[in-house]
LUMNUBA-707030 format. One line per field, with one value per atom (N, C-alpha, C, CB): residue number from 1; residue in three letters; x, y, z. Coordinates in steps of 0.02 Angstrom, whole numbers, plus 50000, padded with zeros to 5 digits. Atoms other than C-alpha are relative to their C-alpha. Glycine has a CB too. Layout:
<sites>
num: NUM ... $
residu: ALA ... $
east: X ... $
north: Y ... $
up: Z ... $
</sites>
This chain:
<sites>
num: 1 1 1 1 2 2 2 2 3 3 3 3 4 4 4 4 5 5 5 5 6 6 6 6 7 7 7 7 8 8 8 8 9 9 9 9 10 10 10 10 11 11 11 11 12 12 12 12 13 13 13 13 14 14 14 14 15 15 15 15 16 16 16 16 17 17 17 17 18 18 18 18 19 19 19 19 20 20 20 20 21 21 21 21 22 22 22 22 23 23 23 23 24 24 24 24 25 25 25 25 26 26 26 26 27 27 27 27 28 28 28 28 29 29 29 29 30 30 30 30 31 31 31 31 32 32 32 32 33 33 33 33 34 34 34 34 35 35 35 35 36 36 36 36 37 37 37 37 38 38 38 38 39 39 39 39 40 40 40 40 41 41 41 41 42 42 42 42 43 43 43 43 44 44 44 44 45 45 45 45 46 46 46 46 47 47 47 47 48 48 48 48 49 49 49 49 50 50 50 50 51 51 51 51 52 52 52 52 53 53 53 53 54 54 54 54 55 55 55 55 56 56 56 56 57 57 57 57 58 58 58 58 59 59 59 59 60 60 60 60 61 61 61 61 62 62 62 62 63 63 63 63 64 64 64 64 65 65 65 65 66 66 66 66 67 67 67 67 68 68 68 68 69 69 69 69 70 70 70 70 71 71 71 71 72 72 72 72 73 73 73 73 74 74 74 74 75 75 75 75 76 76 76 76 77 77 77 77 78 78 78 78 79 79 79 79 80 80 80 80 81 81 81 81 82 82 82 82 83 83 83 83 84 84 84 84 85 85 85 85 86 86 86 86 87 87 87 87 88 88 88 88 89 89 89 89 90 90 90 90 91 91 91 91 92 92 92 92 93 93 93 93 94 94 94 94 95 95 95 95 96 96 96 96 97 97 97 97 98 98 98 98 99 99 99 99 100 100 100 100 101 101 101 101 102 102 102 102 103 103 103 103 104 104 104 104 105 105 105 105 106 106 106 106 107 107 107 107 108 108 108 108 109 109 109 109 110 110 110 110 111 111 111 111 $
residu: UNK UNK UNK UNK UNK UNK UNK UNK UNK UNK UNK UNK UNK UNK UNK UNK UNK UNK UNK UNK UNK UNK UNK UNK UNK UNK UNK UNK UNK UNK UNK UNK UNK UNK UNK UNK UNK UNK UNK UNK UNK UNK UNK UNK UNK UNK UNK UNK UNK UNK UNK UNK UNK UNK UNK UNK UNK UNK UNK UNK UNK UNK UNK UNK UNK UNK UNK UNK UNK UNK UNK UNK UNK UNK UNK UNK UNK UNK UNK UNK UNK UNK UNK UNK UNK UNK UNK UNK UNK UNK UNK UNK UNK UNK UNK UNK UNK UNK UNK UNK UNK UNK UNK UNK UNK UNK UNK UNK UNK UNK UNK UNK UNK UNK UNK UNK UNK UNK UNK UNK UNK UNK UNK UNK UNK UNK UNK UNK UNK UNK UNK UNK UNK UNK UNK UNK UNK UNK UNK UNK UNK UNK UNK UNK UNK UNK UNK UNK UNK UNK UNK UNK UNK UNK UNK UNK UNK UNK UNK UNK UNK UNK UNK UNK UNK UNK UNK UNK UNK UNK UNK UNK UNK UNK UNK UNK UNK UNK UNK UNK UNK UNK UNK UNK UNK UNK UNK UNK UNK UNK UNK UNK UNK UNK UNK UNK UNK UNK UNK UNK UNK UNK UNK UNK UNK UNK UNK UNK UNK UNK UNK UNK UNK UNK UNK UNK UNK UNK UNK UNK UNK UNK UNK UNK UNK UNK UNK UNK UNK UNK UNK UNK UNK UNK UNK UNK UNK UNK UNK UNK UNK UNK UNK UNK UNK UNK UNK UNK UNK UNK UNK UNK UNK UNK UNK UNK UNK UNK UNK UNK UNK UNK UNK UNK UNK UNK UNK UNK UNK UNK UNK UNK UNK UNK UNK UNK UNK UNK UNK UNK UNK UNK UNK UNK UNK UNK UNK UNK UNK UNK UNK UNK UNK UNK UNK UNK UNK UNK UNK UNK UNK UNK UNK UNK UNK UNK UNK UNK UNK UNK UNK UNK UNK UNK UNK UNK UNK UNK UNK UNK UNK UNK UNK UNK UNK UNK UNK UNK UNK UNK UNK UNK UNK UNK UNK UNK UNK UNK UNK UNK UNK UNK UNK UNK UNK UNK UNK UNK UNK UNK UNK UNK UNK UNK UNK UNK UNK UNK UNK UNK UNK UNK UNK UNK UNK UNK UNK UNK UNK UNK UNK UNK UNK UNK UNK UNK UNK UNK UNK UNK UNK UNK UNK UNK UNK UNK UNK UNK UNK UNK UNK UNK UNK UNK UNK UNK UNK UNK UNK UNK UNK UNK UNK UNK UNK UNK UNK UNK UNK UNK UNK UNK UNK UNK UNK UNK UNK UNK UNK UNK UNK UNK UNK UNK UNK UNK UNK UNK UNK UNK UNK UNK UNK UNK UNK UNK UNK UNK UNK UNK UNK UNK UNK UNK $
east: 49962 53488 49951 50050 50043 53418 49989 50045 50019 53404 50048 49983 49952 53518 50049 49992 49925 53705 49988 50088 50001 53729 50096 49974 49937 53893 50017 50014 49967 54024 50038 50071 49972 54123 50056 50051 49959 54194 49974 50074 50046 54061 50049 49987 49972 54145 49955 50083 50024 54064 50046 49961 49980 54119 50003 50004 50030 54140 49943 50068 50064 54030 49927 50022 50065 53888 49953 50019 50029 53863 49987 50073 49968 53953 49973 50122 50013 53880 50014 49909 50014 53839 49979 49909 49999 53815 50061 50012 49950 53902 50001 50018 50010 53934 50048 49997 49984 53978 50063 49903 49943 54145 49994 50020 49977 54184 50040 49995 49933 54299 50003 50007 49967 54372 50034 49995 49943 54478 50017 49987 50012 54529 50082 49957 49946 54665 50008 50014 49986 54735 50057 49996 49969 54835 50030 49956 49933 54988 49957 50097 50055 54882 49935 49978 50099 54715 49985 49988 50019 54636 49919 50062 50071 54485 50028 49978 50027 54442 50005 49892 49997 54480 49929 50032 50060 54344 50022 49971 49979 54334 49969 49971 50050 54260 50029 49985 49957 54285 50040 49977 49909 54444 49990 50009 50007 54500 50091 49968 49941 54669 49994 50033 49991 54743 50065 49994 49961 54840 50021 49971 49994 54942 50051 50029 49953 55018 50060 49933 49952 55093 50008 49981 49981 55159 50008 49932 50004 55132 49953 50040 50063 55003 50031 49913 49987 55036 49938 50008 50058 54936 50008 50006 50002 54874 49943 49966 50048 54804 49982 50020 50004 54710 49955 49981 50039 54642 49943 50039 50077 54437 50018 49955 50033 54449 50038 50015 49991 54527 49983 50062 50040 54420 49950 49964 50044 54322 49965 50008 50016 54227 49967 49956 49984 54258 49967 50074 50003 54202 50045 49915 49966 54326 50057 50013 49941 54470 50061 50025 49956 54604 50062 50011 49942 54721 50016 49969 50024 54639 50030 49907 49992 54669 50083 49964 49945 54846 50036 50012 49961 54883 49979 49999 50022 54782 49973 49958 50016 54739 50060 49947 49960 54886 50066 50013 49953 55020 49969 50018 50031 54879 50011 49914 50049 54855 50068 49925 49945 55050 50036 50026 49992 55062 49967 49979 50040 54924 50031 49911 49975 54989 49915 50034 50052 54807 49968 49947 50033 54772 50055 49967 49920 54876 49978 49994 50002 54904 50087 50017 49930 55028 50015 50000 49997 55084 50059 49992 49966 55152 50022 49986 49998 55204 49989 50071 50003 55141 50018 49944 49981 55229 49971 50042 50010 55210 50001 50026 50001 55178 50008 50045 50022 55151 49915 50007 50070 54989 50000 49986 50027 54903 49949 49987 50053 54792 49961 50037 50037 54669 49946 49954 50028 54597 49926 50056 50060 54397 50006 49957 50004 54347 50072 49957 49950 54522 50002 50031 49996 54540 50051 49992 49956 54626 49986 49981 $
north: 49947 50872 50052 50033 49951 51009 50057 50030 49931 51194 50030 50062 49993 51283 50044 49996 49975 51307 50081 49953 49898 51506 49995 50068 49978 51563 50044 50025 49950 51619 50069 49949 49935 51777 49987 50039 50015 51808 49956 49975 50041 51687 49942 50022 50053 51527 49958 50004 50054 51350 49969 49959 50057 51220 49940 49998 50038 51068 49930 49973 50046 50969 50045 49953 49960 51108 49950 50086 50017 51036 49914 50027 50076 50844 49968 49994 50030 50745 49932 50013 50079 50539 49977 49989 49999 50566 49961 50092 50005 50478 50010 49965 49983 50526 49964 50058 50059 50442 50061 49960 49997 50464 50074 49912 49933 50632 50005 50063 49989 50670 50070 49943 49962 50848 50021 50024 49963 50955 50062 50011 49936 51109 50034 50018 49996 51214 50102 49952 49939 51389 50019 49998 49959 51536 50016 50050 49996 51569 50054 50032 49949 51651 49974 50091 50048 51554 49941 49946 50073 51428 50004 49981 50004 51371 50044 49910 49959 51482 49920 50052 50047 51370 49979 50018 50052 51218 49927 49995 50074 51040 49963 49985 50022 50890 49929 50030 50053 50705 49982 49955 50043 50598 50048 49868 49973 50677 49978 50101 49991 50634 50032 49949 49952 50758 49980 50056 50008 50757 50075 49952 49948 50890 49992 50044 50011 50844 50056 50017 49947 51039 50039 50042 49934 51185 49959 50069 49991 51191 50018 50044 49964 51206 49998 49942 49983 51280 49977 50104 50033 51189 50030 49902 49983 51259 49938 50095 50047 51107 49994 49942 50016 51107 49948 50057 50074 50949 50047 49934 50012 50933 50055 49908 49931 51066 50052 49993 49933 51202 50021 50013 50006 51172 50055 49935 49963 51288 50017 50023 49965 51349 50059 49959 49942 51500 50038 49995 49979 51607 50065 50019 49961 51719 50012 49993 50011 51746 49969 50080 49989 51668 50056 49952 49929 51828 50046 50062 49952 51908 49943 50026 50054 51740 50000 49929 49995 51746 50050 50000 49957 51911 50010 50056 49974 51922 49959 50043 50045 51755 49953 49956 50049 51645 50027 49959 49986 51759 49987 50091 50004 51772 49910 50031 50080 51564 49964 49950 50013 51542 50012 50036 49965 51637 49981 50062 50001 51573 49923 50020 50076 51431 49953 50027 50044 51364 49990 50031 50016 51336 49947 50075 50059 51191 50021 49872 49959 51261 49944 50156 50022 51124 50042 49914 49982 51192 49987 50067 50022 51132 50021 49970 50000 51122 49946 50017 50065 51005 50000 49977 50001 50966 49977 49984 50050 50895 49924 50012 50065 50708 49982 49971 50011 50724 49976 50104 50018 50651 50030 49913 49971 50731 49974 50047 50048 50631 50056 49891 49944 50753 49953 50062 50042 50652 50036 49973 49994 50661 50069 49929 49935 50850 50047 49997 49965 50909 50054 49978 49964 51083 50025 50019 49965 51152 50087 49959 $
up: 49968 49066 50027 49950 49954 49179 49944 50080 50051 49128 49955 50040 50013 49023 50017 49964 49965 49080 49975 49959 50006 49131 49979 50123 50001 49060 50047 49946 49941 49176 49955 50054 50032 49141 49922 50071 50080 48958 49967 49997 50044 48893 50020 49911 50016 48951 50059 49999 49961 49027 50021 49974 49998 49121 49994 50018 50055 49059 50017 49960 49983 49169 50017 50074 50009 49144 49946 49965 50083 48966 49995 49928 50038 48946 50083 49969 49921 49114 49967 50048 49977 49072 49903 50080 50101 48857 49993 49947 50052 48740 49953 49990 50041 48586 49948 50010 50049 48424 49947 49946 50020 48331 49925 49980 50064 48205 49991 49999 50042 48090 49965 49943 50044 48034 49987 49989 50036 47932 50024 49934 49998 47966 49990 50073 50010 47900 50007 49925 49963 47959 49985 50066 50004 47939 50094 49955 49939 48080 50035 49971 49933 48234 50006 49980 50011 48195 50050 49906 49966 48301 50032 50073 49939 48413 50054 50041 49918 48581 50029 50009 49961 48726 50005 50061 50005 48719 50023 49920 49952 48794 49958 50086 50030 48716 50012 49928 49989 48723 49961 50012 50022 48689 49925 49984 50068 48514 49987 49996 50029 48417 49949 49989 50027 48331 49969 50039 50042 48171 49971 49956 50029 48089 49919 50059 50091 47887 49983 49919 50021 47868 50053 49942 49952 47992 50067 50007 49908 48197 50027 50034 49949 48302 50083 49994 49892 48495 50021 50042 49970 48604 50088 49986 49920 48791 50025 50020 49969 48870 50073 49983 49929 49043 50011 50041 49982 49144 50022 50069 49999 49174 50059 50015 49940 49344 49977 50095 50027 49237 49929 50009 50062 49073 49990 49999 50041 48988 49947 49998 50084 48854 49987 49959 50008 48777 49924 50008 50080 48621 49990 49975 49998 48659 49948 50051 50056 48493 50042 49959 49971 48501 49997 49998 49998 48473 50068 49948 49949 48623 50052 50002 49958 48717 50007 49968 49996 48680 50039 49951 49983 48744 50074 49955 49939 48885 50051 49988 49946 48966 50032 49973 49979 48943 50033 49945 49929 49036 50094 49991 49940 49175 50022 49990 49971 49175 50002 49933 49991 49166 50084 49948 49935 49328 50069 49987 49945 49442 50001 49995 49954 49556 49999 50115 49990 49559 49922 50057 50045 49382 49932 49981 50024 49293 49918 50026 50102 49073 50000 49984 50029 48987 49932 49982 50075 48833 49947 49998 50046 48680 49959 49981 50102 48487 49967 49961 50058 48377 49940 49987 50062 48222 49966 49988 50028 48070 50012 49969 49998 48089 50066 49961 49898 48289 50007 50059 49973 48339 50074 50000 49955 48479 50034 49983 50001 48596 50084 50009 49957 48701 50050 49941 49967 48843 50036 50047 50001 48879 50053 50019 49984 48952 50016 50058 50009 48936 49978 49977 50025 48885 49938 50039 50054 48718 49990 49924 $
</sites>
């Protein structure tokens, strides 16, 4: 890879700054959270997603509206996703995942 990726505004990359022609080998984790908690919008390849207890809200954008962010998500909630609901040029699906929903996040997809 070349030099290293400049973050754009609010500390976030895109996701072909970072992920170009790599592959990377299979991980597995846990992670368990209190109601408002999550990752900052991030991309990464293919990933299924399991959830055993509660709900997780999911904002998913395809590879040309991907980012990565270190931004909270609390702050993200209040102040990006009305903006990214609103703009005709930026595609945000968004979900709920239940208990016993699998979630299948396709390669530089955003969460």
């Amino acid at each position: 890879m070349g030099g290293v990726p400049q973050l754009k505004q609010e500390g976030t990359l895109e996701a072909g700054q970072l992920l170009t022609k790599h592959h990377f080998p299979f991980f597995s984790h846990f992670f368990a959270g209190a109601s408002g908690t999550g990752a900052p919008h991030h991309w990464h390849m293919a990933a299924i997603n399991t959830i055993a207890y509660g709900r997780k809200r999911w904002f998913l954008f395809p590879p040309k509206d991907s980012v990565y962010s270190i931004k909270p998500v609390s702050r993200m909630l209040f102040e990006d996703v009305p903006q990214l609901r609103d703009n005709p040029n930026t595609t945000m699906l968004e979900c709920v995942q239940e208990a016993g929903d699998i979630m299948i996040v396709p390669t530089f997809w955003g969460a």
